[in-house]
N, CA and C of each residue as an Amber inpcrd file, in Angstrom:
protein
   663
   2.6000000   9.4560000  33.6240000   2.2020000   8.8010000  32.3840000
   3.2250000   7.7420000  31.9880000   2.6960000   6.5200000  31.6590000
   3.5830000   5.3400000  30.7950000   3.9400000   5.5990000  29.6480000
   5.1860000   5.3720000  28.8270000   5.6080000   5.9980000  27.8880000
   6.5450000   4.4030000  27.4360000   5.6290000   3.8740000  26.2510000
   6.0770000   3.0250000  25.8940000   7.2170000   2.3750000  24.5610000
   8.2420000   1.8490000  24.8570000   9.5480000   2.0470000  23.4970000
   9.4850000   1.0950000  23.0090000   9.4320000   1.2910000  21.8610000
   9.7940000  -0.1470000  20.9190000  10.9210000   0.3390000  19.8330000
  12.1900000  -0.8700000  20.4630000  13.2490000  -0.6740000  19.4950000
  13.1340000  -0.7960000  18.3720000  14.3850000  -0.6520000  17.6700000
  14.4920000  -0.9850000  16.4490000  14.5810000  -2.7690000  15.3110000
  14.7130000  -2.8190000  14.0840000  15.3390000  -3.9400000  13.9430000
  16.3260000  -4.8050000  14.7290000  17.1390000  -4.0680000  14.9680000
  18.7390000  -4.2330000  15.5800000  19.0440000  -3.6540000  16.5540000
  18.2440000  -3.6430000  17.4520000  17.8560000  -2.5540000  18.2120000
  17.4020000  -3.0010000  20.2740000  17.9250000  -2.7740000  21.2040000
  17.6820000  -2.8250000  22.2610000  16.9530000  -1.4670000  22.8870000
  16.8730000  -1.1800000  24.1490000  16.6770000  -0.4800000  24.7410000
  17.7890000   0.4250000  24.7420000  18.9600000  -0.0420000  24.6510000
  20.1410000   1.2230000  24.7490000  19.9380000   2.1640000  23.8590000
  19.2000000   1.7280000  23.0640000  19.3140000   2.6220000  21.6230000
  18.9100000   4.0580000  22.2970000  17.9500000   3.9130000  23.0260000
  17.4190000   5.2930000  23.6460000  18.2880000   5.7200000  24.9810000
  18.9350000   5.0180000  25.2990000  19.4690000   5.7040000  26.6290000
  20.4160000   7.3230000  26.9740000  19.9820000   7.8920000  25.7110000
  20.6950000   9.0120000  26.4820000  19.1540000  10.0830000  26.4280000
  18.0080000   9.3380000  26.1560000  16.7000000  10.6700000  26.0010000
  16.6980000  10.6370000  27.1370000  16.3570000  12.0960000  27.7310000
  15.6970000  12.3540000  29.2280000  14.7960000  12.7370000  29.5520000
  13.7910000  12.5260000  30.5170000  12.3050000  13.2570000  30.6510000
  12.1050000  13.0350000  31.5180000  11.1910000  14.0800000  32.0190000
  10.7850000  14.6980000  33.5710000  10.7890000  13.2210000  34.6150000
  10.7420000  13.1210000  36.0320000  11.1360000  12.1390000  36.6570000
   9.4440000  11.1660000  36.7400000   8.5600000  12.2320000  36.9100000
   7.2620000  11.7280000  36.5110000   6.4710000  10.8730000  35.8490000
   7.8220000  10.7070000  34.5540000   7.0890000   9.6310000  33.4390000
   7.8890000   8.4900000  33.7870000   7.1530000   7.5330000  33.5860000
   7.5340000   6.0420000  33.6400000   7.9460000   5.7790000  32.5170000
   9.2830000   5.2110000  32.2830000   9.5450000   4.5540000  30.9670000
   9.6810000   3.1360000  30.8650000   9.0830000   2.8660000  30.0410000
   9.1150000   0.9950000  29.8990000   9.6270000   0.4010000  28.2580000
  10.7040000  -0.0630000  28.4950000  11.2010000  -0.6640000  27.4370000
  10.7010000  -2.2620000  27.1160000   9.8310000  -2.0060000  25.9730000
   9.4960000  -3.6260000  25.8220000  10.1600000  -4.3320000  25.0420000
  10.5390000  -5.4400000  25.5710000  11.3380000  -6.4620000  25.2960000
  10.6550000  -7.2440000  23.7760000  11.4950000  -6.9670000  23.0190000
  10.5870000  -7.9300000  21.5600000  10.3920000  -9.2560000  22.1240000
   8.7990000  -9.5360000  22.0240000   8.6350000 -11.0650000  22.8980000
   9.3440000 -12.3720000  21.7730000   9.6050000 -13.4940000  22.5800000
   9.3500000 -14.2510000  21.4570000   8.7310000 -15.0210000  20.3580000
   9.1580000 -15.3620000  19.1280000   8.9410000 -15.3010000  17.9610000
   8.0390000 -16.9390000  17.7050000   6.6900000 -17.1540000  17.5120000
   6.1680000 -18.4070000  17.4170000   6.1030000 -19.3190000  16.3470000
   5.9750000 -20.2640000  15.9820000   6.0740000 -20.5990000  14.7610000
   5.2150000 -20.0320000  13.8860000   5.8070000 -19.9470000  12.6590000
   5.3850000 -19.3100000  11.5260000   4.3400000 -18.0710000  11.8920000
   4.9840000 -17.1090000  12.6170000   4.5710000 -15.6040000  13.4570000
   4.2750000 -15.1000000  12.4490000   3.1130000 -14.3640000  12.5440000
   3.1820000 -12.9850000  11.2490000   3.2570000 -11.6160000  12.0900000
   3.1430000 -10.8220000  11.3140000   3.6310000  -9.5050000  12.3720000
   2.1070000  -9.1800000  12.6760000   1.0940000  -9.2830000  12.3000000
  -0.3860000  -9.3240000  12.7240000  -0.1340000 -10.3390000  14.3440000
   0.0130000 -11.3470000  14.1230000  -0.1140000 -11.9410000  15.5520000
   1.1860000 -11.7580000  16.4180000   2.3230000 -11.1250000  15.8290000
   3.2340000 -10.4180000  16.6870000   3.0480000  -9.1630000  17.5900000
   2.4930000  -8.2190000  16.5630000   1.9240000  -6.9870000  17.0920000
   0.9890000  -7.6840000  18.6100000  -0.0830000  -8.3090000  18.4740000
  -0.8210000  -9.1270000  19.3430000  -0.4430000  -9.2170000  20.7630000
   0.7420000 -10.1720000  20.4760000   1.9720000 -10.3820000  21.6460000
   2.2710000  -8.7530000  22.2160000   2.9100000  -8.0210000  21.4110000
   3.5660000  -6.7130000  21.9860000   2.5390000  -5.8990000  22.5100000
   1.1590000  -5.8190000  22.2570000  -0.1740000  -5.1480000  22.9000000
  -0.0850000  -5.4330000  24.4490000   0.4940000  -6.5850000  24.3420000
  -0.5450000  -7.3010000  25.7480000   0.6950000  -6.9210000  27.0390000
   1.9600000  -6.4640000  26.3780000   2.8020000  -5.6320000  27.6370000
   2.1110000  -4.0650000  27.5950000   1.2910000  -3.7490000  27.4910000
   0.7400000  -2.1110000  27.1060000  -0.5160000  -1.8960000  28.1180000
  -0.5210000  -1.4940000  29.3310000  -1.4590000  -1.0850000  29.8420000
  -2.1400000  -0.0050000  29.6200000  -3.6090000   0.0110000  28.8590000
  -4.0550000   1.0760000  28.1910000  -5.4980000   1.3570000  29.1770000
  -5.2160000   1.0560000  30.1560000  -6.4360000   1.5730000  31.3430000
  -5.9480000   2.6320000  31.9230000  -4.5640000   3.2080000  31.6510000
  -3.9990000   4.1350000  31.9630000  -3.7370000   5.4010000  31.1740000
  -3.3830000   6.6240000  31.4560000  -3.0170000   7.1230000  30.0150000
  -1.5320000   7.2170000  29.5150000  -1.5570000   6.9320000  28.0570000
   0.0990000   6.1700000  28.2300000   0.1280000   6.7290000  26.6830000
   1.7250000   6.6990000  26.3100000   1.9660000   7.2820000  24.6210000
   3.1980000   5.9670000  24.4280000   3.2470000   5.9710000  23.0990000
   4.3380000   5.3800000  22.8670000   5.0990000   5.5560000  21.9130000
   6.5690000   5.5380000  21.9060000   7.5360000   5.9980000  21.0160000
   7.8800000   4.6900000  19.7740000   7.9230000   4.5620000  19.0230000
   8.9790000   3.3380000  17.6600000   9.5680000   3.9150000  17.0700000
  10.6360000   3.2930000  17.5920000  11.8110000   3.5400000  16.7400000
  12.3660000   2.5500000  14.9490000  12.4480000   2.7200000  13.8710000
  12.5820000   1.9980000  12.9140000  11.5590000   0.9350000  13.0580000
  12.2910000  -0.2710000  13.1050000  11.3080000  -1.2720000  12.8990000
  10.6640000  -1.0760000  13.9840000  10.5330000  -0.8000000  15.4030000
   9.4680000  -0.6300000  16.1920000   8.3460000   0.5180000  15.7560000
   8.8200000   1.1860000  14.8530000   7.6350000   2.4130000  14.2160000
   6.9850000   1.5830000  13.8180000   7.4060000   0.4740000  12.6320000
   5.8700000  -0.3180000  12.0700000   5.1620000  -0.7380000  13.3330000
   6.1460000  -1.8720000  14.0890000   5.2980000  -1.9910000  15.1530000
   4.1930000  -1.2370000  15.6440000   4.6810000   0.1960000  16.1010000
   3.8290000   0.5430000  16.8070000   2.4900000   1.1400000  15.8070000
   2.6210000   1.2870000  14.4130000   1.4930000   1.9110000  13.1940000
   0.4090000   0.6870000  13.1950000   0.8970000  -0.5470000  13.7150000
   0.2080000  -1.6800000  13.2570000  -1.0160000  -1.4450000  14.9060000
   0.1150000  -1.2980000  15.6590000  -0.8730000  -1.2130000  17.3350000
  -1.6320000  -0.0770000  17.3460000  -1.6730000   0.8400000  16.4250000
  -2.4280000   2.1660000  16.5860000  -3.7330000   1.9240000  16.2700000
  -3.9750000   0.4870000  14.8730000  -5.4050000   0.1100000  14.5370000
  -6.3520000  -0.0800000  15.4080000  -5.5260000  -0.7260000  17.0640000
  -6.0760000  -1.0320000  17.9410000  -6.3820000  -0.3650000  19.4900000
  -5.2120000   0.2490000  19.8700000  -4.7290000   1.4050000  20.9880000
  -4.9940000   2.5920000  20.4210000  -5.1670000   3.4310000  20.9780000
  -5.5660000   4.7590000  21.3240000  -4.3090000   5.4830000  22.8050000
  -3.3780000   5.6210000  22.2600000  -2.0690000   6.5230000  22.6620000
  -2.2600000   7.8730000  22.7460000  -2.5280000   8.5770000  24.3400000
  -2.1370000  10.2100000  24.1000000  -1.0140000  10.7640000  23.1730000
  -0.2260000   9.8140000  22.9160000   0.7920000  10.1900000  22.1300000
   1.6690000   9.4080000  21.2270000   1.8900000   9.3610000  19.7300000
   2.0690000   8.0200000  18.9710000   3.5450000   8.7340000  18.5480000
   4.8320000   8.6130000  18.4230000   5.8070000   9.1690000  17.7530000
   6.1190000   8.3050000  16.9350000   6.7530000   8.4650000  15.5870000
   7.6410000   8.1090000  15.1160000   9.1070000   8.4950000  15.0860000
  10.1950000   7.2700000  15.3040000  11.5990000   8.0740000  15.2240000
  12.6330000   7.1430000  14.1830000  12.6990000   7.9040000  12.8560000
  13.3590000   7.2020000  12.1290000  12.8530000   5.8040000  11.4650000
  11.3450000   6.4070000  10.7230000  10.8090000   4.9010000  10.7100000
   9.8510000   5.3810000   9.3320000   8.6560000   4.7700000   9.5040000
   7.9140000   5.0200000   8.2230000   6.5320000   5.2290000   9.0250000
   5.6680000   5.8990000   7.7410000   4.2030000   5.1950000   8.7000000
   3.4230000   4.8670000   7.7610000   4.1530000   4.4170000   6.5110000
   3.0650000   3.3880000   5.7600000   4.0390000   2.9490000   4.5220000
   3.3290000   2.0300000   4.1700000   4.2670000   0.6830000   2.6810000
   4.7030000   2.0520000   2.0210000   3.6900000   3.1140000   1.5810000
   4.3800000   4.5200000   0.7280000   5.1300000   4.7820000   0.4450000
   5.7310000   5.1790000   2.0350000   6.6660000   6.0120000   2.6770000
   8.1660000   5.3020000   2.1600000   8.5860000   4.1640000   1.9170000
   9.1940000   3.0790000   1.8070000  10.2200000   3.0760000   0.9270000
  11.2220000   3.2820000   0.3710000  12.0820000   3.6520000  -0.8680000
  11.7000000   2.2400000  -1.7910000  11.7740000   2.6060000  -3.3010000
  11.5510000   1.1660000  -3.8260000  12.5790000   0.2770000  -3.7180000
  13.5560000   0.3450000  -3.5770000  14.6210000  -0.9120000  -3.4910000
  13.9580000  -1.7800000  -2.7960000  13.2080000  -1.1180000  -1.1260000
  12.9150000  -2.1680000  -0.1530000  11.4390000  -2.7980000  -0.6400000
  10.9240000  -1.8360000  -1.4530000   9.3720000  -2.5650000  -2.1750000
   9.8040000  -3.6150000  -2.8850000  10.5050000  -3.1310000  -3.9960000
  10.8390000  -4.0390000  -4.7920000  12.3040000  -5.8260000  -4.1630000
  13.1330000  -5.6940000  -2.8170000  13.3320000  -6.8770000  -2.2910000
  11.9330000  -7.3530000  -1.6650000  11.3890000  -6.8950000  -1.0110000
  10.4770000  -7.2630000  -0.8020000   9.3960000  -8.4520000  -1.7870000
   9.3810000  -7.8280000  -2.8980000   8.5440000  -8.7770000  -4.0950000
   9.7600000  -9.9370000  -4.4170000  10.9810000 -10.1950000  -3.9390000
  11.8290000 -10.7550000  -4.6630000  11.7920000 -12.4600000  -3.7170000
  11.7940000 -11.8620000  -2.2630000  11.8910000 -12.8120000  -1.4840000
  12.5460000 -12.7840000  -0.5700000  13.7700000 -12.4800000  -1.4300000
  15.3550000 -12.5500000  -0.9740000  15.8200000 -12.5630000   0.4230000
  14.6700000 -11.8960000   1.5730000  15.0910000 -11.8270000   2.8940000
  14.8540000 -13.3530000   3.4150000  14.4020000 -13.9920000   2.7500000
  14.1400000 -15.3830000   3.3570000  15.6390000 -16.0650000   2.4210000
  16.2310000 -15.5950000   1.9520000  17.6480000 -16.0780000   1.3860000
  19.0230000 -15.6840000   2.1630000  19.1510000 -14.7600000   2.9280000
  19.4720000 -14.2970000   4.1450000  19.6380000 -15.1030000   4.9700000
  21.5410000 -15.9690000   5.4520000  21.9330000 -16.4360000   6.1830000
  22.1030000 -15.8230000   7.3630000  21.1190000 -16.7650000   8.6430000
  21.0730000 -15.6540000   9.5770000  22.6410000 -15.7020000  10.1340000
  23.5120000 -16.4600000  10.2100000  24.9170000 -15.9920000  10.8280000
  25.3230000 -14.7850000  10.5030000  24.5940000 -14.1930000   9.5590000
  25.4950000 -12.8020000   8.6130000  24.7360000 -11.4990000   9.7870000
  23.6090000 -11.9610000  10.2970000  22.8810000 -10.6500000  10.7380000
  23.0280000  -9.9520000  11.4230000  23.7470000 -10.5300000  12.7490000
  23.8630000  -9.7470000  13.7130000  25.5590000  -9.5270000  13.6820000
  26.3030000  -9.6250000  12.8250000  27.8050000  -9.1130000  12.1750000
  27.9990000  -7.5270000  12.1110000  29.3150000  -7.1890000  12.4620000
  29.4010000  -5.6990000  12.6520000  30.7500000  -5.9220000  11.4750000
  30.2850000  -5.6060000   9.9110000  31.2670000  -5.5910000   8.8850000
  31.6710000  -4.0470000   8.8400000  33.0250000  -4.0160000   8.2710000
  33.4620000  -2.6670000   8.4340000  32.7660000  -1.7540000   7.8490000
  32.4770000  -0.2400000   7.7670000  31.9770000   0.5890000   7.0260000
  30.5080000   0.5410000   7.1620000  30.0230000  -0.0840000   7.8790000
  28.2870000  -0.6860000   8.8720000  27.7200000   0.8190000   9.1870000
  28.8440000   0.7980000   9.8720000  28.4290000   2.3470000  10.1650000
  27.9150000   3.4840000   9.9450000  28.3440000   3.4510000   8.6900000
  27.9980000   4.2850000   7.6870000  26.5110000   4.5040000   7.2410000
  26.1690000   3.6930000   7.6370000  24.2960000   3.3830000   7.1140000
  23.4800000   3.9470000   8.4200000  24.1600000   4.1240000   9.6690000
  23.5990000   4.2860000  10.8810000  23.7050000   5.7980000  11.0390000
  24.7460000   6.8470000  10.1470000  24.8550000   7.8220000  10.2970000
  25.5730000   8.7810000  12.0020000  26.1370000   7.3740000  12.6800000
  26.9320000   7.5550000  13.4330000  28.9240000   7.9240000  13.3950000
  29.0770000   8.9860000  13.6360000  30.4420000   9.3190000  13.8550000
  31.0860000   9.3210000  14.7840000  30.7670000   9.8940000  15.9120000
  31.4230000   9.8230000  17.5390000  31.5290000   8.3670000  17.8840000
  33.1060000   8.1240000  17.9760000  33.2310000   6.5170000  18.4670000
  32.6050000   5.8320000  19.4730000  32.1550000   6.5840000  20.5410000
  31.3860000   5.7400000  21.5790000  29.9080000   5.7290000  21.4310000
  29.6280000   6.4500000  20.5350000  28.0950000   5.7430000  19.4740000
  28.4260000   4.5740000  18.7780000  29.2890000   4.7790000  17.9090000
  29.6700000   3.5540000  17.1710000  29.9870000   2.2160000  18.0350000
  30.2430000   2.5360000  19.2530000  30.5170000   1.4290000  20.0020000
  29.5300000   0.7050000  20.5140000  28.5570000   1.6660000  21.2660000
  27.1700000   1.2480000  21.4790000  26.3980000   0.7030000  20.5800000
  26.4870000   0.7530000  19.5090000  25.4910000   0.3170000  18.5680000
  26.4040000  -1.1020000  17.7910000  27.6490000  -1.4100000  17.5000000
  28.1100000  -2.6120000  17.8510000  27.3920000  -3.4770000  18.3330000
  27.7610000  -3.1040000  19.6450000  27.5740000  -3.9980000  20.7560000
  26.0330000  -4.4600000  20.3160000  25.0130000  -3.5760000  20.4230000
  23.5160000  -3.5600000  20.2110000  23.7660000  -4.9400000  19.5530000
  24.5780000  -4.6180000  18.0900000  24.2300000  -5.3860000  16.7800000
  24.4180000  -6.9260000  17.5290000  25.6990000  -6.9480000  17.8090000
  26.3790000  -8.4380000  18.2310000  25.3570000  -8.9030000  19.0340000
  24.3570000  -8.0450000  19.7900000  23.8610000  -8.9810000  21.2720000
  22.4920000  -9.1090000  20.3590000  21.8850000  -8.8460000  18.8940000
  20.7670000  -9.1660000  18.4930000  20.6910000 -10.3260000  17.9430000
  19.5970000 -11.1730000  17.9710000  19.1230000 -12.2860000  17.6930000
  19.0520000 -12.5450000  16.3370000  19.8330000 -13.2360000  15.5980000
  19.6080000 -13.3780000  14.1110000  17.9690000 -13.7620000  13.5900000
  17.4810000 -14.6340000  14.0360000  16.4200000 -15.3970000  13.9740000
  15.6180000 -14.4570000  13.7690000  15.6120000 -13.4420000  15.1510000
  14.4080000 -12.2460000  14.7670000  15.0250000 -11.2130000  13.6780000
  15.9860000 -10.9600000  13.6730000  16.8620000 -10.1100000  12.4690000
  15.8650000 -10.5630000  11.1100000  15.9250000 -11.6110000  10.8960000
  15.8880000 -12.5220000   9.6030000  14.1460000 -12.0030000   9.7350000
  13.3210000 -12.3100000  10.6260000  11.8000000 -12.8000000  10.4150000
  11.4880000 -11.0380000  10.1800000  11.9450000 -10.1830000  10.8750000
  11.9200000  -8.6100000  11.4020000  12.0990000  -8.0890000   9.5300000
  13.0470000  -8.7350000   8.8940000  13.1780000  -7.9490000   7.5900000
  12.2100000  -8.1080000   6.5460000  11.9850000  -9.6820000   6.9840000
  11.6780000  -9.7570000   5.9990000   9.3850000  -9.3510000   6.1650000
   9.6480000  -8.8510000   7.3230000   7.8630000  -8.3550000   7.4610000
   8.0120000  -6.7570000   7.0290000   9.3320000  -6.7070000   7.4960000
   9.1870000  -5.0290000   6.9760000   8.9930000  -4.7850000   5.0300000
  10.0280000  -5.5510000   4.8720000  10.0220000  -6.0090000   2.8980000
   8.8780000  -6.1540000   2.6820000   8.1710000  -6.4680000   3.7400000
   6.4920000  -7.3400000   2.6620000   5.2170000  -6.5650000   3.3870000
   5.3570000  -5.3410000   4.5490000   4.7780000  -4.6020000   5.1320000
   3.3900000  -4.1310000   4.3250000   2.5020000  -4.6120000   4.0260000
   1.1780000  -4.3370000   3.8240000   0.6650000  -2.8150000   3.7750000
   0.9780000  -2.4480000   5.1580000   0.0260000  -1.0450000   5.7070000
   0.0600000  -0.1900000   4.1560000  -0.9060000   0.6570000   3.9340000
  -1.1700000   1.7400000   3.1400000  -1.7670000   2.8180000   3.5370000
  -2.4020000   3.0760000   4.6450000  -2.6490000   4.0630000   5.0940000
  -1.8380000   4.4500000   6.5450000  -1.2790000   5.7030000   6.4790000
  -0.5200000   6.4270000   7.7620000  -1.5500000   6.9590000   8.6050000
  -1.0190000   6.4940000  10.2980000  -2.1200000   6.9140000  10.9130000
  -2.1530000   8.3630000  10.8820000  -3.5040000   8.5090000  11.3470000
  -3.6220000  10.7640000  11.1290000  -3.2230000  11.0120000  13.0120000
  -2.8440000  10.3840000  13.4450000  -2.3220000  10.7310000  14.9180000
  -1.0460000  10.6510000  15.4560000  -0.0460000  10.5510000  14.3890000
   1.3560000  10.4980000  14.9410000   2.1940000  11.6670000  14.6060000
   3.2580000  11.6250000  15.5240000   3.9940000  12.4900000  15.2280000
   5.2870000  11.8940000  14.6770000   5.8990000  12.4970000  13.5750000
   6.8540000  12.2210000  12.8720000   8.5590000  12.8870000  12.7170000
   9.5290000  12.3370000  14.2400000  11.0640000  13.1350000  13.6920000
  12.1560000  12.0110000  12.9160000  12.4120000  12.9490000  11.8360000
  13.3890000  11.8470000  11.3510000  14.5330000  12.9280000  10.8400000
  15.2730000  12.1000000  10.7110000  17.1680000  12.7470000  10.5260000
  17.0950000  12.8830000   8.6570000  17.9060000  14.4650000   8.5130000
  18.0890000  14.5990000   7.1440000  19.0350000  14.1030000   6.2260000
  19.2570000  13.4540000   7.0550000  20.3530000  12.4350000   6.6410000
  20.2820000  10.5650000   6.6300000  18.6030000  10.1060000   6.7430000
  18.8600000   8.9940000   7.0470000  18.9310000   7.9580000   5.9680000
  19.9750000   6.7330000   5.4620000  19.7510000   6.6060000   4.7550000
  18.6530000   4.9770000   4.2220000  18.2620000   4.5710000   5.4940000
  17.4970000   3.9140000   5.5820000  16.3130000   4.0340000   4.8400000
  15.7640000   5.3310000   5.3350000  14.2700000   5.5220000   4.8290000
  14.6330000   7.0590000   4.6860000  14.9450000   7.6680000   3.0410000
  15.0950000   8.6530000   3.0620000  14.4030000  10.0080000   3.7430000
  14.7950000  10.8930000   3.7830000  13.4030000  12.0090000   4.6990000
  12.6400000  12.7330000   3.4120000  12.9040000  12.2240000   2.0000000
  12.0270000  12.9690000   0.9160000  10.9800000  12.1090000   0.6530000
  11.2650000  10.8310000   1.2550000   9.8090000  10.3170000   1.0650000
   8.7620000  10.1660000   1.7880000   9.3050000  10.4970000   3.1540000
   8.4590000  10.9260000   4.3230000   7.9130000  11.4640000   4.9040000
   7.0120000  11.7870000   5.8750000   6.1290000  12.6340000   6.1240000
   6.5410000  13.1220000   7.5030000   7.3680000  13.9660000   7.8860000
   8.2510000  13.8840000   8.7900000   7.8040000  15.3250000   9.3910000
   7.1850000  15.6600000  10.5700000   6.6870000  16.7190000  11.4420000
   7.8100000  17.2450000  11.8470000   9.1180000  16.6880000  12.3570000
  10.3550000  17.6030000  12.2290000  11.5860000  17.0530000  11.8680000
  12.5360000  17.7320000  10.7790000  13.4550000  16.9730000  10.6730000
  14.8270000  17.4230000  11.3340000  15.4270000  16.5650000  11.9470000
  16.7210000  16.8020000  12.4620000  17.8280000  16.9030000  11.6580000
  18.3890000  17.7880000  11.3670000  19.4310000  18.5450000  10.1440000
  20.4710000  17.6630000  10.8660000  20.9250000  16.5760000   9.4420000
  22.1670000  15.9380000   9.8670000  22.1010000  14.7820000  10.3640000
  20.9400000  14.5600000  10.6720000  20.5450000  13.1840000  11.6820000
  20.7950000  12.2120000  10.7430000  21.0830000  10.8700000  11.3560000
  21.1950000   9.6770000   9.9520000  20.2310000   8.6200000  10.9480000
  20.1020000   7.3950000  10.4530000  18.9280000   6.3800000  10.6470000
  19.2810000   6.1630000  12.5940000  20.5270000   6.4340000  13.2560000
  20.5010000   5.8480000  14.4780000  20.3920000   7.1620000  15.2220000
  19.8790000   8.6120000  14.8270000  20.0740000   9.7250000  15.3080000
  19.9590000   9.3850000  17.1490000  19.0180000   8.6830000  17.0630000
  18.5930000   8.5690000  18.3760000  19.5430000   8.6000000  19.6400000
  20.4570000   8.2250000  19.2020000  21.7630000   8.2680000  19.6840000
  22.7430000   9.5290000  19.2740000  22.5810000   9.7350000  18.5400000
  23.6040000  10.8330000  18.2950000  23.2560000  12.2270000  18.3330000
  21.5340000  12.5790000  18.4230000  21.3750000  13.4340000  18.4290000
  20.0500000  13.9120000  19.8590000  20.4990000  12.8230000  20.5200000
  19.3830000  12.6670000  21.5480000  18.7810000  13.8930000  22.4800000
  19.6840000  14.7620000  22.7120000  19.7530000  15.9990000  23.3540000
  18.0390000  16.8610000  22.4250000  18.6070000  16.7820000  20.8790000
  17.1850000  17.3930000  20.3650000  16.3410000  16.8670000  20.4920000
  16.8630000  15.2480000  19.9560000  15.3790000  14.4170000  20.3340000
  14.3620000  14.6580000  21.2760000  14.6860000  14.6120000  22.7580000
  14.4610000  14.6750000  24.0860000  13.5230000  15.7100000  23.9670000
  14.0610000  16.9700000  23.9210000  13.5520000  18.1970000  23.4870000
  12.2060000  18.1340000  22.6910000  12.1130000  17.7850000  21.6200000
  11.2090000  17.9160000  21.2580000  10.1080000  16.7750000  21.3040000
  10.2320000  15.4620000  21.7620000   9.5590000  14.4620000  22.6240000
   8.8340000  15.2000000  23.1780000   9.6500000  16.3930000  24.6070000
   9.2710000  16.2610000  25.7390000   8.3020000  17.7180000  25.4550000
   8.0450000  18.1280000  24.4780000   7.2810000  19.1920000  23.9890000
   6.2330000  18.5970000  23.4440000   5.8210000  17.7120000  22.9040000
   5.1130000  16.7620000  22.4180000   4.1450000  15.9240000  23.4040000
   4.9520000  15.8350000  24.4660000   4.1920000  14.8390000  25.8430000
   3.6020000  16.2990000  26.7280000   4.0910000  17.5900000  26.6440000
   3.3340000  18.5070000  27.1270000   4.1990000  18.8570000  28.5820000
   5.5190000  18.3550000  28.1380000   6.6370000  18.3280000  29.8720000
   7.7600000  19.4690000  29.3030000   7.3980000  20.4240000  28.5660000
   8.0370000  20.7660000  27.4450000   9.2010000  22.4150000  28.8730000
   8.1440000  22.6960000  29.9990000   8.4410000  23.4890000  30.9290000
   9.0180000  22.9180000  32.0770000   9.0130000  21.3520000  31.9390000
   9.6250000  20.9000000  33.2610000  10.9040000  20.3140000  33.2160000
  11.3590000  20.1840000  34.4660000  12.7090000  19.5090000  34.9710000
  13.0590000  17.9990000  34.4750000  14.1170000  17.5210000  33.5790000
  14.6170000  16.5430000  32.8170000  15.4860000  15.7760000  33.3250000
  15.2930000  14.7470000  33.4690000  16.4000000  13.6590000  34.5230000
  17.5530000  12.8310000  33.4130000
């Protein structure tokens, strides 16, 4: 089975590199395509469909901002398996600060030189402690594209959706402070986890993914 990732805001493929699963599944990290003029995330989503071979049977994981992503592709795909990790699955779910920047503008006031910056105490929001997490996710930050940083916030601020799909599954960290876990609808929560758990707590993650995809008895690479 194809098992498709969509990072985060700030977010590469590393973000996931320590989940493991059976040697069987194909994993494909899609590359956020690029950004067209005056893109909306309706004709973005569009773009990100068309790396998704759905003649096959295939699930796919989003992470943060790849969760909207992938809530927006669910209107259209039909996934044996939809996860959410550390994300939302509707405008609801959303704390008001980000409703309310959202109505303000302000992400279009957002110098992109500032975005992909690793300021001290950053960290702290990612819910990462072990230094060679913190290092990895650095790095992530520095090698992300301001441009999409900037367009990425400000669709999430102004995110439309109102209804959560009834087919996903939902793990998020009890600790995240992105998108709190009291406003969410969260199928399991990881005690302690903060918004980059994915990394820090990947061992459970994996685990319960791979219980979810139905590999829950087999051998983990």
């Amino acid at each position: 089975m194809n098992i498709y990732f969509l990072s985060g805001l700030g977010a590469d493929e590393r973000a996931f590199q320590r989940l493991t699963f059976p040697e069987e599944v194909r994993v494909v990290h899609i590359k956020w395509p690029q950004l067209g003029q005056k893109e909306t995330l309706d004709s973005y989503c569009n773009k990100v469909a068309r790396f998704i071979d759905d003649t096959t049977e295939f699930s796919i994981i989003g992470f943060s901002f790849g969760g909207v992503v992938m809530v927006e592709l669910l209107k259209t795909l039909k996934p044996k398996n939809a996860i959410l990790l550390s994300s939302v699955g509707s405008r609801q779910e959303m704390p008001g600060i980000l409703k309310f920047l959202g109505k303000t503008g302000v992400a279009r006031l957002l110098p992109r030189s500032s975005l992909n910056k690793v300021y001290p105490f950053a960290h702290l929001f990612t819910g990462l402690k072990n230094e060679e997490d913190k290092k990895i996710w650095a790095a992530i930050m520095r090698d992300s594209d301001p441009y999409f940083l900037k367009w990425a916030i400000q669709e999430i601020l102004t995110w439309k959706n109102e209804k959560r799909p009834e087919n996903i599954f939902h793990i998020h960290g009890s600790k995240d402070l992105t998108f709190p876990v009291d406003l969410v609808k969260a199928d399991r929560i990881i005690a302690g986890g903060g918004h980059f758990m994915v990394l820090s707590h990947a061992e459970q993650i994996s685990r319960i993914i791979n219980e979810q995809l139905g590999y829950a008895s087999r051998t983990i690479i």
